[in-house]
N, CA, C and O atoms as a MOPAC input file, in Angstrom:
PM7 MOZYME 1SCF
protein

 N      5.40200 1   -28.65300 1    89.35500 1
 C      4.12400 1   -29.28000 1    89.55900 1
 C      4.19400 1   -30.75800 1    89.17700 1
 O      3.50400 1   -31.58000 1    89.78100 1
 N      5.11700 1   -31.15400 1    88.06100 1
 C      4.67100 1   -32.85400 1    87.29400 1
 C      5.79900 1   -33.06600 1    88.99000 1
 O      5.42100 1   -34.15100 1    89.43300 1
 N      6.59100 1   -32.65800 1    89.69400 1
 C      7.39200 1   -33.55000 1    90.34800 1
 C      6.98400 1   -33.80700 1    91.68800 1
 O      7.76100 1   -34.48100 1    92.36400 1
 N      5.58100 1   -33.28000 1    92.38200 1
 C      4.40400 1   -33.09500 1    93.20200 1
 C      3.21400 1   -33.50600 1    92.96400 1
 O      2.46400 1   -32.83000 1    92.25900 1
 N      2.77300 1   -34.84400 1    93.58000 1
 C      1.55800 1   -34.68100 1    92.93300 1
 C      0.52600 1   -34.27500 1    93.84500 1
 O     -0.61200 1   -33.95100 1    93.50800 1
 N      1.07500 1   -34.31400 1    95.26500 1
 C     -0.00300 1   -32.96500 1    96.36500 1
 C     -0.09400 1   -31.78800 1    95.57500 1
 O     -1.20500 1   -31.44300 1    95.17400 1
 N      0.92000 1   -31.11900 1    95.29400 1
 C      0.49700 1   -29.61300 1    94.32100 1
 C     -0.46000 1   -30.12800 1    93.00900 1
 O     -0.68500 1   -29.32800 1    92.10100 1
 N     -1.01000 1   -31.51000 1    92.96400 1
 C     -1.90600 1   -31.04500 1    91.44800 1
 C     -3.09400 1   -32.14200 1    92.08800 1
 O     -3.70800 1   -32.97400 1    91.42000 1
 N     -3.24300 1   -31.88000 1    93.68600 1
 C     -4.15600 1   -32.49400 1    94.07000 1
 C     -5.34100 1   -31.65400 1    94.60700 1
 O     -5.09000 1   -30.54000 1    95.06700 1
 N     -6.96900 1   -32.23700 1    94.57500 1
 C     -7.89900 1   -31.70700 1    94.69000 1
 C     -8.64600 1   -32.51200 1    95.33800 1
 O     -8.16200 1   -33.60000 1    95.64900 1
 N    -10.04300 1   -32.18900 1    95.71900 1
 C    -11.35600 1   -33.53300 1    96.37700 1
 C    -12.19200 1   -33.61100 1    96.10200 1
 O    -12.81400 1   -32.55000 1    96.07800 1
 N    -12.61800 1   -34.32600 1    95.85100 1
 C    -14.34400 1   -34.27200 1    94.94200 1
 C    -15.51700 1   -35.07800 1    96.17000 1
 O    -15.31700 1   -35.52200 1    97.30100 1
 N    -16.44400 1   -35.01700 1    95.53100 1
 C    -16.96100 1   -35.85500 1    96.61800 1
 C    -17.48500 1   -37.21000 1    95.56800 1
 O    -17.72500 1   -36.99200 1    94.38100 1
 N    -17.61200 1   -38.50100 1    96.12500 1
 C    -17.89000 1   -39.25000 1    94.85200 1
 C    -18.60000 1   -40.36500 1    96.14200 1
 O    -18.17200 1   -40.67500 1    97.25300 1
 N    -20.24000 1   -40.88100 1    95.16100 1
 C    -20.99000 1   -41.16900 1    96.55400 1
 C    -21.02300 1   -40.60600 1    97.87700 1
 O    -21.25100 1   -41.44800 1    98.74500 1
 N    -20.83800 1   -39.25300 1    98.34400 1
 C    -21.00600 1   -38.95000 1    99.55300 1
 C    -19.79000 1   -38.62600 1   100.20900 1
 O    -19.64500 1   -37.82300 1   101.13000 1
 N    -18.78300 1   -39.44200 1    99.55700 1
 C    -17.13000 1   -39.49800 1   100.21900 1
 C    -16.77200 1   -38.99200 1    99.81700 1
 O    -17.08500 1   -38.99400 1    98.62700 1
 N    -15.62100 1   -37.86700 1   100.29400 1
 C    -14.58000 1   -37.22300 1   100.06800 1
 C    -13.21700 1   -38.02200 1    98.70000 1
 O    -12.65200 1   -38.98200 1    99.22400 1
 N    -12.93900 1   -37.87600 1    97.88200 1
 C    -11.96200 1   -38.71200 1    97.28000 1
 C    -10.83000 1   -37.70500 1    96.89800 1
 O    -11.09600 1   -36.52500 1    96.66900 1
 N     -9.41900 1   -38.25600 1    96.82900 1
 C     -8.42700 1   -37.51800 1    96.20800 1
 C     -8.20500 1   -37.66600 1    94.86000 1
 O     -8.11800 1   -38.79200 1    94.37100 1
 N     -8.09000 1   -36.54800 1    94.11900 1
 C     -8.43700 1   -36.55400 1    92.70900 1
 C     -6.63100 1   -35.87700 1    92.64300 1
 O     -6.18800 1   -35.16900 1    93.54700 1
 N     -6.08000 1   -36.14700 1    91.81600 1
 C     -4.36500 1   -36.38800 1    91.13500 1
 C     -5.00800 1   -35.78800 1    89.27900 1
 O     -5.60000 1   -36.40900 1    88.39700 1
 N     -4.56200 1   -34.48800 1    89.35500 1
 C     -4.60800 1   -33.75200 1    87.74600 1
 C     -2.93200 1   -34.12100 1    87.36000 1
 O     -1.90900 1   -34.01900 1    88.03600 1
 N     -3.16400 1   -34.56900 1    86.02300 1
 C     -2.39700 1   -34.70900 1    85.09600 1
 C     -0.69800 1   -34.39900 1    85.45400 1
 O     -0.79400 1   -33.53200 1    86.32300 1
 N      0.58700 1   -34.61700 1    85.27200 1
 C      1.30800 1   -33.79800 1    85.51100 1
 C      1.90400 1   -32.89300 1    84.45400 1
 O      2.97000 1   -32.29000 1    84.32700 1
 N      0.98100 1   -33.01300 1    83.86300 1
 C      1.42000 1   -31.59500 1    82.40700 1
 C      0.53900 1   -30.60200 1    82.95200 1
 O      0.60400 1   -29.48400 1    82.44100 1
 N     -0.50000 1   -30.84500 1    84.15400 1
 C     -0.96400 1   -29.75600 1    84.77400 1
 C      0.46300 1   -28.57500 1    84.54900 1
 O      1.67900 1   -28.76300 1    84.54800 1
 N     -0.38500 1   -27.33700 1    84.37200 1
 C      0.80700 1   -26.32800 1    84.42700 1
 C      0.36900 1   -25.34300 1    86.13700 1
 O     -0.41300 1   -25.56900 1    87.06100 1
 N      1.28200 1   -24.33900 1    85.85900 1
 C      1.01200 1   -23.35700 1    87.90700 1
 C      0.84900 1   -22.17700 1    87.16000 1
 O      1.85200 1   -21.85200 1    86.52500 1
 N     -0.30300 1   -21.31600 1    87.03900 1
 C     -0.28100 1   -20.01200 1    86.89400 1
 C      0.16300 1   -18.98300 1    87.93400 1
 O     -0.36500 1   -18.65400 1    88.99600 1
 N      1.34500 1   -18.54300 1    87.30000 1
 C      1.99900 1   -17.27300 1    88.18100 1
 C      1.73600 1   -15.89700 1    87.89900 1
 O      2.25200 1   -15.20200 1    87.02500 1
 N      0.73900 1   -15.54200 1    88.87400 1
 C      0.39800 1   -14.26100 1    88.38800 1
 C      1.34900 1   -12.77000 1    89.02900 1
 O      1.58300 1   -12.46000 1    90.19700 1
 N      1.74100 1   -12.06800 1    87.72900 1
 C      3.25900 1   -11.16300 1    87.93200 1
 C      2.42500 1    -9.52300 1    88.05800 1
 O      1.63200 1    -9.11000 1    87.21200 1
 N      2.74000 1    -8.94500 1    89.01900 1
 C      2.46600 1    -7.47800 1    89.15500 1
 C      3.93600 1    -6.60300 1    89.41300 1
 O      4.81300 1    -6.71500 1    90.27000 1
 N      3.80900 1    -5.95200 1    88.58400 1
 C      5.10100 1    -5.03300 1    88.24000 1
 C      5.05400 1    -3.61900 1    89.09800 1
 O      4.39700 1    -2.66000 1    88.69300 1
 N      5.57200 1    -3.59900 1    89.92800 1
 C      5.55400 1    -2.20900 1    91.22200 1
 C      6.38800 1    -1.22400 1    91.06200 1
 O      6.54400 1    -0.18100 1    91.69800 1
 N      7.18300 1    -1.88800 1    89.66500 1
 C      8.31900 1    -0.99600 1    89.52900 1
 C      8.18300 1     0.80800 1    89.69700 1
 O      8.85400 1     1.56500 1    90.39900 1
 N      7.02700 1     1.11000 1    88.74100 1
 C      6.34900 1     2.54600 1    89.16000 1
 C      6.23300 1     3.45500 1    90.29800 1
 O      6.21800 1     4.68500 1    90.33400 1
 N      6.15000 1     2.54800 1    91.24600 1
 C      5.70200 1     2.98200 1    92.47900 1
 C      7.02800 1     3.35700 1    93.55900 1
 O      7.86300 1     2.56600 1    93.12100 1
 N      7.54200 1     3.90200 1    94.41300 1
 C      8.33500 1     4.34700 1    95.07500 1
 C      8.37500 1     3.44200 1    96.51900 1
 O      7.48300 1     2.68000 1    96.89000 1
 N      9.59200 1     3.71900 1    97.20100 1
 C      9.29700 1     2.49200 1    98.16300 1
 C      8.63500 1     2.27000 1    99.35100 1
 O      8.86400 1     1.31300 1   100.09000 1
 N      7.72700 1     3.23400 1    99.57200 1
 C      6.78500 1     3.33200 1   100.58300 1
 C      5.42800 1     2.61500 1    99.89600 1
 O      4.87500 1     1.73500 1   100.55600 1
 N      4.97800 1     2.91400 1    98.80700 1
 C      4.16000 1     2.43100 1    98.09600 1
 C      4.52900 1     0.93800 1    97.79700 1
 O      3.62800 1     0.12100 1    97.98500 1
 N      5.63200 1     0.52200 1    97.39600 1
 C      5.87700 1    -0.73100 1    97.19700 1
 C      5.77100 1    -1.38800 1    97.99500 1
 O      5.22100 1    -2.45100 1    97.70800 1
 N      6.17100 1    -1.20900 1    99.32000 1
 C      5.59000 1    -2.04600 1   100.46000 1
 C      4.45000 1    -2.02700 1   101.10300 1
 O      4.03800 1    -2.97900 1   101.76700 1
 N      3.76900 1    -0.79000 1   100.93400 1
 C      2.12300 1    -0.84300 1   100.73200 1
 C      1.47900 1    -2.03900 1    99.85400 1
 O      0.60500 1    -2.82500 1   100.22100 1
 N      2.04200 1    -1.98700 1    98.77000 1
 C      0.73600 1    -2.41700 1    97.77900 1
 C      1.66500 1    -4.29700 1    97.57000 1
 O      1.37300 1    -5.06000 1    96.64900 1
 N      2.86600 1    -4.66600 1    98.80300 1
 C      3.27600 1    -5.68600 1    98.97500 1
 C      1.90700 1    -6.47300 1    99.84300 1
 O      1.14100 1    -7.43500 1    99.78600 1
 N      2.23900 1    -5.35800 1   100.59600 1
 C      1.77100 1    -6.00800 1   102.12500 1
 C      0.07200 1    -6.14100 1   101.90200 1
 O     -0.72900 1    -6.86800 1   102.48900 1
 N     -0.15000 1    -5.08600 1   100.75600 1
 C     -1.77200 1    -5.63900 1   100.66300 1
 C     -2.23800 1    -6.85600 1    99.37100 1
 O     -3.32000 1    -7.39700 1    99.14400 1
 N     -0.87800 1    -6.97500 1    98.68700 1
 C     -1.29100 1    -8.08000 1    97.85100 1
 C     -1.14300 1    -9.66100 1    99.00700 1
 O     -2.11300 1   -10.41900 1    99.01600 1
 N     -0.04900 1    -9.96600 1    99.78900 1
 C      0.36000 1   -10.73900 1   100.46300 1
 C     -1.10400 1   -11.09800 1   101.67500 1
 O     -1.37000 1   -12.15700 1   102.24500 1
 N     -1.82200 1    -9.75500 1   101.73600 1
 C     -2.91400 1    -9.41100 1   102.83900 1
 C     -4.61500 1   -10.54700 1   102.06200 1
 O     -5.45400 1   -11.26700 1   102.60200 1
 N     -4.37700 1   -10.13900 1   100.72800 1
 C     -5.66000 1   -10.49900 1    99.60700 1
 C     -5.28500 1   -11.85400 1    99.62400 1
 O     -6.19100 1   -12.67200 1    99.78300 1
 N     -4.08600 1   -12.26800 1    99.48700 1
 C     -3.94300 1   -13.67700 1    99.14700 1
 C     -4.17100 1   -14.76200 1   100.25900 1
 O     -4.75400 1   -15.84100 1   100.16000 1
 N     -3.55300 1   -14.18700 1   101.35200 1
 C     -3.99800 1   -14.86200 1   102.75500 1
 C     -5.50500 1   -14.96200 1   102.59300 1
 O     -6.15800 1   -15.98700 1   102.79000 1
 N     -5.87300 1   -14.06100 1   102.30200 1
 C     -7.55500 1   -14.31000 1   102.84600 1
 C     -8.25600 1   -14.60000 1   101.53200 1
 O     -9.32500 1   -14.00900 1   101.38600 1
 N     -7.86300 1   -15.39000 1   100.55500 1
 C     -8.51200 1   -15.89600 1    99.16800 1
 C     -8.53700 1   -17.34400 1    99.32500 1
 O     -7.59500 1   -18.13300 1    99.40000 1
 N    -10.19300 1   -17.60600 1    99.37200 1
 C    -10.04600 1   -18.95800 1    99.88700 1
 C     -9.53900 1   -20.10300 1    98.83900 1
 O     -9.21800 1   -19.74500 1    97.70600 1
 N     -9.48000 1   -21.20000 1    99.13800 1
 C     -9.44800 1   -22.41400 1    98.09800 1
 C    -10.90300 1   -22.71500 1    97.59400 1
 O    -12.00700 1   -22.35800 1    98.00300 1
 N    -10.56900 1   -23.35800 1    96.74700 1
 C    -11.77900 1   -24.52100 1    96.31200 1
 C    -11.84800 1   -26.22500 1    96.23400 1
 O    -12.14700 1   -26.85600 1    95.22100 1
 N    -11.51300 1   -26.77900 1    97.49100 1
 C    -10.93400 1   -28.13100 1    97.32600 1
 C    -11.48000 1   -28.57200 1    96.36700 1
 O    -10.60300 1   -28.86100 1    95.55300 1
 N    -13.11700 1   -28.94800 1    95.72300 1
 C    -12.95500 1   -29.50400 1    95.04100 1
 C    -12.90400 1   -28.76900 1    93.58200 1
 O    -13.66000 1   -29.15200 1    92.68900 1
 N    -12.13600 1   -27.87800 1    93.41100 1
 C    -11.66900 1   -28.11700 1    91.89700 1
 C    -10.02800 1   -27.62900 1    91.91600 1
 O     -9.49500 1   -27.74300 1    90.81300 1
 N     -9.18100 1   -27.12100 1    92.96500 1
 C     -7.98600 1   -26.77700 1    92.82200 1
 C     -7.11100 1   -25.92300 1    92.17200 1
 O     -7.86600 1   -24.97800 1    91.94700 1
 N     -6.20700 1   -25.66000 1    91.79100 1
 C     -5.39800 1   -25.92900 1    92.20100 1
 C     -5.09700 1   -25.27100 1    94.01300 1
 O     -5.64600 1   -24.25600 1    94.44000 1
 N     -4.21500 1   -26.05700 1    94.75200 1
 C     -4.11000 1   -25.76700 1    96.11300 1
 C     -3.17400 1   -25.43700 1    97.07900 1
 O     -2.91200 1   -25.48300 1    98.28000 1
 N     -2.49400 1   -24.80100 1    95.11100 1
 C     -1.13100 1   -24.11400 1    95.60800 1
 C     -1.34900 1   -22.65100 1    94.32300 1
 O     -1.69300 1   -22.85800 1    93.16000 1
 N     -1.06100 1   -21.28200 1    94.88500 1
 C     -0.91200 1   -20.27100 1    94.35500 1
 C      0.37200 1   -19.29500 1    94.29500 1
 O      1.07500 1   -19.07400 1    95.28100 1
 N      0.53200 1   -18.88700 1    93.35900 1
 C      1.57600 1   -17.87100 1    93.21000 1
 C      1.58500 1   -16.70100 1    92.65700 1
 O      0.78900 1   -16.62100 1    91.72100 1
 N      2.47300 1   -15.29800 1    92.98100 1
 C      2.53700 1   -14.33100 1    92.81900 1
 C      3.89300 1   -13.75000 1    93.01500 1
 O      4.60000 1   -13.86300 1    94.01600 1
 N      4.23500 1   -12.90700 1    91.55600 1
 C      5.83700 1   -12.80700 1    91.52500 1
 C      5.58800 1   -10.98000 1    91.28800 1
 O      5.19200 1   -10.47100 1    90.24000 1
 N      5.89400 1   -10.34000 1    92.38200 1
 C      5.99400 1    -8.97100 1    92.23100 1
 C      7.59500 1    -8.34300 1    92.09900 1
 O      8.60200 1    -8.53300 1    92.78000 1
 N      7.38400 1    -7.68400 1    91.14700 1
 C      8.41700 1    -6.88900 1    90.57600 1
 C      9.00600 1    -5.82000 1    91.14900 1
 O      8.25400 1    -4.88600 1    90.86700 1
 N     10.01800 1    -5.34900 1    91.86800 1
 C     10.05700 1    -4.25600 1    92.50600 1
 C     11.05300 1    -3.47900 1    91.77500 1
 O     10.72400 1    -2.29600 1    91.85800 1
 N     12.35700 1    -3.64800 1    90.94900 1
 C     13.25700 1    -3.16400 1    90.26500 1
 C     13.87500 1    -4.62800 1    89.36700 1
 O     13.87300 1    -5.85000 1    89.51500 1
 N     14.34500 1    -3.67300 1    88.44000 1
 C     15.03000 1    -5.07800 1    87.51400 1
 C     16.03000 1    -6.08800 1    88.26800 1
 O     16.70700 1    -6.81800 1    87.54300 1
 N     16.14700 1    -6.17000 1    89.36500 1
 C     16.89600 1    -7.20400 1    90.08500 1
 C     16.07000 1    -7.68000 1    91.37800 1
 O     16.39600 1    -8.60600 1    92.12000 1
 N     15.17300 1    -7.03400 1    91.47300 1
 C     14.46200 1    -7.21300 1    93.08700 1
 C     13.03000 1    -8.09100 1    92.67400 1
 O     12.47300 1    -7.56100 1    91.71300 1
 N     12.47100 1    -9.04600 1    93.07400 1
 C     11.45000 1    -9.77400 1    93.18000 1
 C     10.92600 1   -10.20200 1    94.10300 1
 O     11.66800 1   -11.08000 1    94.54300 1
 N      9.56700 1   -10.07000 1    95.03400 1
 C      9.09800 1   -10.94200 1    96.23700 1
 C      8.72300 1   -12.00500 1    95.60700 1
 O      8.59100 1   -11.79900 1    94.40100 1
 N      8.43600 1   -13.34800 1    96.03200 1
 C      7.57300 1   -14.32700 1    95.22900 1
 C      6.73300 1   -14.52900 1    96.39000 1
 O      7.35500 1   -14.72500 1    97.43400 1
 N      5.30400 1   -14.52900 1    96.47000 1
 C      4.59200 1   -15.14300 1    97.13600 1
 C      4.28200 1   -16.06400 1    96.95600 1
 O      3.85500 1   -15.97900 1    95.80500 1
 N      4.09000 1   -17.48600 1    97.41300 1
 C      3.60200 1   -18.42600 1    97.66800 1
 C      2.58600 1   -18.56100 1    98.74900 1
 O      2.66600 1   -18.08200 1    99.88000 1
 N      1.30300 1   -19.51500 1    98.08500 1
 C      0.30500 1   -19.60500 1    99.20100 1
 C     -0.18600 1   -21.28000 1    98.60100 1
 O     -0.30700 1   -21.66300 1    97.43700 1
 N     -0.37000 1   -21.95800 1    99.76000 1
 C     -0.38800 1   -23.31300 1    99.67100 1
 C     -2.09400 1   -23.70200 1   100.71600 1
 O     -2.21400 1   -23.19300 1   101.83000 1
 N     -2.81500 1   -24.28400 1   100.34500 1
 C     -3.57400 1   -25.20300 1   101.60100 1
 C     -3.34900 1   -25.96800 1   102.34300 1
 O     -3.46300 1   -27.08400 1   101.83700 1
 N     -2.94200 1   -26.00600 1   103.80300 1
 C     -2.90900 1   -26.52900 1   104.37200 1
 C     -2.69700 1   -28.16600 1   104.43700 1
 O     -1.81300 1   -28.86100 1   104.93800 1
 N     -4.09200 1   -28.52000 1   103.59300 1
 C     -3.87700 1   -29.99300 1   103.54100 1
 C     -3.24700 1   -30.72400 1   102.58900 1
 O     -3.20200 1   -31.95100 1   102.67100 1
 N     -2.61000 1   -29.94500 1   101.43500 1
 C     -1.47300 1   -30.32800 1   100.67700 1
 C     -0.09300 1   -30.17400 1   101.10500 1
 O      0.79400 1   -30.73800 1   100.46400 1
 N      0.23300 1   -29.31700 1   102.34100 1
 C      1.09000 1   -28.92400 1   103.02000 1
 C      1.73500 1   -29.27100 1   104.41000 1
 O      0.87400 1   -29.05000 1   105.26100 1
 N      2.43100 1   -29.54300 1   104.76000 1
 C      3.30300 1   -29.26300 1   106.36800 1
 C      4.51600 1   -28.68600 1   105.90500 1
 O      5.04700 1   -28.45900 1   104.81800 1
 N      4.80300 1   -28.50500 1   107.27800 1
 C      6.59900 1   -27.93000 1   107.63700 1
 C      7.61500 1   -28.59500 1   106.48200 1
 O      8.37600 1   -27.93400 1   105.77500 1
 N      7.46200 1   -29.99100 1   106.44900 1
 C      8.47400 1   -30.50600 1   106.06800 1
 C      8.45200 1   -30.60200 1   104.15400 1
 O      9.35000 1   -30.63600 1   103.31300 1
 N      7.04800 1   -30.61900 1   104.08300 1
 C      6.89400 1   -30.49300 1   102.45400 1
 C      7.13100 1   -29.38600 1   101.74200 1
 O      7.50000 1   -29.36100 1   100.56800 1
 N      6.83100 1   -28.06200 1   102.75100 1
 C      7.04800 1   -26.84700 1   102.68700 1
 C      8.69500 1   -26.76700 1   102.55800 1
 O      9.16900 1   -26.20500 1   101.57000 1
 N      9.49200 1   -27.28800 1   103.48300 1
 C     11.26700 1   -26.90000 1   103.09700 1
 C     11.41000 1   -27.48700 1   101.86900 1
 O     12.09300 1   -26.86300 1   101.05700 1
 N     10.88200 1   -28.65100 1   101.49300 1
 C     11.72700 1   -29.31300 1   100.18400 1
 C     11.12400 1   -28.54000 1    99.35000 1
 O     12.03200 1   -28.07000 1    98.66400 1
 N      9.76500 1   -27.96400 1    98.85800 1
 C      9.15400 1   -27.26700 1    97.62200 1
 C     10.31600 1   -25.64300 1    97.92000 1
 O     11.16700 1   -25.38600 1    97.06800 1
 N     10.21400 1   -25.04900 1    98.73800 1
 C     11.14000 1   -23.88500 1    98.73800 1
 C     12.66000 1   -24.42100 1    98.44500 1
 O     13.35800 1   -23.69400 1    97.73700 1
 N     13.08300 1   -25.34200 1    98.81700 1
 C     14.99700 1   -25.75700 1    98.72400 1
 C     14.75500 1   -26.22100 1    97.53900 1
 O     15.87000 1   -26.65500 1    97.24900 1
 N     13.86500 1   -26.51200 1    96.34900 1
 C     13.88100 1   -27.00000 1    94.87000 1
 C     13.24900 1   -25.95600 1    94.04700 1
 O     13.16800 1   -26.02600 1    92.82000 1
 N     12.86700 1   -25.12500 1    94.66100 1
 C     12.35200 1   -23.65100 1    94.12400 1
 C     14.07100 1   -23.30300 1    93.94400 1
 O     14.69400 1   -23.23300 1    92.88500 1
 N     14.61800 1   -23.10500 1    95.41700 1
 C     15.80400 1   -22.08200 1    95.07000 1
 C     16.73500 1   -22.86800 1    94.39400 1
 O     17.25900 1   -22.18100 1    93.51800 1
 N     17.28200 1   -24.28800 1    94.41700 1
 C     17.73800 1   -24.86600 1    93.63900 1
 C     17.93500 1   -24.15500 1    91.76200 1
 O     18.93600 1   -23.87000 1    91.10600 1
 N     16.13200 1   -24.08300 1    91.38700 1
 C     15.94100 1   -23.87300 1    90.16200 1
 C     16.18300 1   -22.72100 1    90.09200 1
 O     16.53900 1   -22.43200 1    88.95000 1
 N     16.16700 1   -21.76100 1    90.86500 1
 C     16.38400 1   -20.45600 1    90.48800 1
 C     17.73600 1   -20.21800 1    90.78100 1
 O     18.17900 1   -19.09700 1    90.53400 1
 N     18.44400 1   -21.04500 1    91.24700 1
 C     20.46200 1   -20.68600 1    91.09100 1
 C     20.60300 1   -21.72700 1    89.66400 1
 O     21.74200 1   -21.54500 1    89.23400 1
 N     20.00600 1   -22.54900 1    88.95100 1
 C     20.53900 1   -22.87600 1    88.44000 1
 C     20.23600 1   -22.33400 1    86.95400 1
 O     20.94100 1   -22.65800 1    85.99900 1
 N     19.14000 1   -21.49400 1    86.84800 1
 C     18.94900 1   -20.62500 1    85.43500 1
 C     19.20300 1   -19.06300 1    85.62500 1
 O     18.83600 1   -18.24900 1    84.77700 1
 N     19.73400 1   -18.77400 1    86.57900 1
 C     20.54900 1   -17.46400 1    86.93400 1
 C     21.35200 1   -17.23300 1    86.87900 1
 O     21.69900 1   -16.11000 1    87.24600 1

């Protein structure tokens, strides 16, 4: 998040106008973790496909943010989906490869 400052961006309205508001970069990213391990693998891809289903359709709040979300489901002690869900207007194609190629970066390099 401090190395993005679209991910710690929001809009307020100030006089009437839309403005871009920039939170702190000690802003932190709450990752919220659901553990499926319990569940067998028909169920696990059930209760994938309906967390992945909730998150698509959970709206934003431009003006208070954050306008990037995450979700790290557990499927066995080596298996993890990570969902990521971003807004649009903090986002394209191309901002989207570099945040995923510095995601996986960090995750080969504390693994």
């Amino acid at each position: 998040m401090a190395r993005h400052e679209t991910l710690r961006t929001h809009f307020a309205l100030h006089e009437g106008q839309a403005i871009q508001v920039i939170a702190p970069a000690t802003q932190g990213f709450a990752l919220i973790t659901h553990d499926l391990r319990p569940l067998d693998g028909a169920a696990q891809h059930e209760a994938v496909e309906r967390l992945a289903r909730e998150e698509a359709l959970t709206p934003f709040d431009l003006s208070r943010g954050p306008l990037i979300r995450g979700r790290l489901v557990q499927l066995s002690e080596t298996e993890h989906i990570l969902l990521v869900t971003q807004h649009h207007i903090v986002s394209d194609g191309w901002s989207t490869g570099v945040l995923l190629h510095e995601i996986g970066t960090l995750y080969r390099a504390f693994s």
